[in-house]
N, C-alpha and C positions, 0 to 999 in steps of 0.2 A: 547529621551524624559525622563525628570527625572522620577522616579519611576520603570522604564520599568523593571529593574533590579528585581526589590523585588517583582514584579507581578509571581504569581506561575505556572509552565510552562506550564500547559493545561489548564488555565485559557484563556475563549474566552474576549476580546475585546468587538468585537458587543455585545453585550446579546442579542439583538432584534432577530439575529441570530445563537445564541447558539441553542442546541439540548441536552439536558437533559434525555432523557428518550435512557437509558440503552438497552432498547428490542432494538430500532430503530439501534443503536450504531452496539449491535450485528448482527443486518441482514445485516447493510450497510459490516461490516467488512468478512463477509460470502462471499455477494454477487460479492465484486471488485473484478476487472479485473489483479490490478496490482499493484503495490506497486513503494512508496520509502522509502528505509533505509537509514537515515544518521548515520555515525558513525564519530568516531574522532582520530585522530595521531598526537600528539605532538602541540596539539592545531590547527590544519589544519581539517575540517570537507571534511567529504566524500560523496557522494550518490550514491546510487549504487539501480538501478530500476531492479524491478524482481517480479515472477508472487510467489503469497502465500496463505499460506490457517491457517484460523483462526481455531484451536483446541480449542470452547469453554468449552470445560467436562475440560482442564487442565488452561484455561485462559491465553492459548499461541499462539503465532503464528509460522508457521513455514518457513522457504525459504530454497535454496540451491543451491550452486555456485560449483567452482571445487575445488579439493582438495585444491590448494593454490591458494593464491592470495587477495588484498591488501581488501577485506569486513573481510576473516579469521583473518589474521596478525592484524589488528584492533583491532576485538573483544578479541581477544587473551590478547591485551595488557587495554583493556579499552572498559568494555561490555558497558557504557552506551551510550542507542539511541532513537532515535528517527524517528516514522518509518510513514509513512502518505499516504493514500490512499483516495482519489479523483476522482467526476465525474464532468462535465461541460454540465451543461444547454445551452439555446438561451440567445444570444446576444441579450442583451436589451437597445439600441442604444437612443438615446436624443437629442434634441434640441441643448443643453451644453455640449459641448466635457469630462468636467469634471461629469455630471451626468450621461456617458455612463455604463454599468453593465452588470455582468453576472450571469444565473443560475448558482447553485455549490451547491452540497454537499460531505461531506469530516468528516474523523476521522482520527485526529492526536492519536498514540500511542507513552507512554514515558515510557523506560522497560530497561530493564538487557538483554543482547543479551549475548548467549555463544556458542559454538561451541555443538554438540551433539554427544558424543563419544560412546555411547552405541549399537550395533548395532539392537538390536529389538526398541529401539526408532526410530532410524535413519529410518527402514525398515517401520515403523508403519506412520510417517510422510510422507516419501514417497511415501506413498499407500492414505495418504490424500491427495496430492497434486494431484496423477492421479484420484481420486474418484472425484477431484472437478472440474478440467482443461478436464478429458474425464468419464463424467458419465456415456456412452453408452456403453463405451467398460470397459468389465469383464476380470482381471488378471487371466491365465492361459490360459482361453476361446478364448480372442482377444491379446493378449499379453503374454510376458515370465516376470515378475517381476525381479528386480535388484538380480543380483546375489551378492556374496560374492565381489567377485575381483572390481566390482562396485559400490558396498561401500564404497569399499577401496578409491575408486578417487574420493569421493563424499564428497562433506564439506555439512552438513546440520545443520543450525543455526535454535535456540532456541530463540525467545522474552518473557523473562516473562513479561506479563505488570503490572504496577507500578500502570497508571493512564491514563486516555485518554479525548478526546474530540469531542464531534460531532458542528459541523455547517453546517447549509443550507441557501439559498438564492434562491428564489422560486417568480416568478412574475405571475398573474392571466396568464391565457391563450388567453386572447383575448387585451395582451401589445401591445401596437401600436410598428411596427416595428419589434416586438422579429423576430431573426431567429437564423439559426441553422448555426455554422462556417462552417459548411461543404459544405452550398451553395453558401459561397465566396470563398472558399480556393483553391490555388492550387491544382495539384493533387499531392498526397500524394507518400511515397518511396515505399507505399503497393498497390497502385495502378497500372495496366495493364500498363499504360502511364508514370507513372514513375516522378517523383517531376521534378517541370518546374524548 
C-alpha cells in the first residue's frame, strides 16, 4: 500500500485500537509471559521466542540465549530490533467469515539490542529474570545463583527501547458466540496426551 513506507514504525493503524496510556504499556510488559525478538542479517529477518523481563528503573528489557548462536551473531553485527509481546483473548466468531475476530492485546517494542558484557549487569539481570519467572523461590535459600563459569556460557541481551506501542481488542462479555481456542483445539505438545 503506498504510504506504508513513510508511516513511523510503532505507529498503530487501527487507532480505534491503539493503547496510549504509558502505565497500561508498562504493566502489560511486566506482566507477559513471553516474547518475540526479531532481529536482522544481511537483510533476512529472524525471530527468536524467549521468556523476559522488563527493567523499568533502566527502561530495558532483558533475555538470554547461550553463549553463541545466530540472536548473538545478529546483534553483534546490527543491534536494531524489534521485539513484541502478546496475549489472545475469545474468539469472536460471525455470521461473515470475513467479520470473524479476536480478543488481543499486545506491546510492540523498537530498540537497540546489544550483547551485555559486564558481569554485575549480566548477574543483576539474571536475578530479574528468576525474581519474575520463580517469585517464590529465594536465591541461596531455594537455589545456588549462576556462578562465574556460567556466566561465562551465558549470552545475556540488552533492548534499550527507542519507542513502543500498545494495542488492544476487547469485545463486551456477553458476544454472542465468543470462546476461548482452547475449547476447540487439539491437544496441545504440553498436554498429558500429547498434539493429535
Amino acid at each position: 500500500m503506498a504510504g506504508e513506507q513513510d508511516r513511523p514504525a510503532g505507529e498503530v493503524r487501527r487507532r480505534d485500537r491503539a493503547v496510549t496510556d504509558e502505565g497500561w504499556i508498562k504493566a502489560f510488559l511486566h506482566s507477559g509471559a513471553w516474547a518475540a525478538l526479531a532481529t536482522v542479517a544481511e537483510g533476512q529477518p529472524f525471530i527468536h521466542t524467549n521468556v523476559y523481563v522488563y527493567d523499568q528503573g533502566s527502561d530495558a528489557i532483558y533475555l538470554h540465549t547461550a553463549r553463541e548462536g545466530r540472536t548473538r551473531s545478529n546483534l553483534e553485527r546490527d543491534g536494531r530490533v524489534c521485539f513484541s509481546v502478546a496475549e489472545m483473548g475469545r474468539l469472536l466468531p460471525d455470521k461473515i467469515a470475513y467479520e470473524f475476530s479476536v480478543e488481543y492485546a499486545g506491546v510492540t517494542v523498537f530498540g537497540r539490542g546489544s550483547v551485555v558484557d559486564d558481569d554485575e549487569e549480566k548477574r543483576r539481570a539474571l536475578q530479574l529474570l528468576l525474581d519474575k519467572y520463580a517469585p517464590h523461590l529465594k536465591p541461596e535459600r531455594d537455589y545456588r545463583p549462576p556462578n562465574q563459569q556460567e556466566l561465562d556460557r551465558t549470552s545475556v541481551f540488552r533492548i534499550d527501547i527507542e519507542s513502543w506501542s500498545g494495542k488492544k481488542n476487547e469485545a463486551a462479555a456477553d458476544f454472542p458466540g465468543a470462546c476461548w481456542y482452547d475449547q476447540h483445539r487439539r491437544a496441545s505438545p504440553f498436554s498429558p496426551s500429547g498434539p493429535s
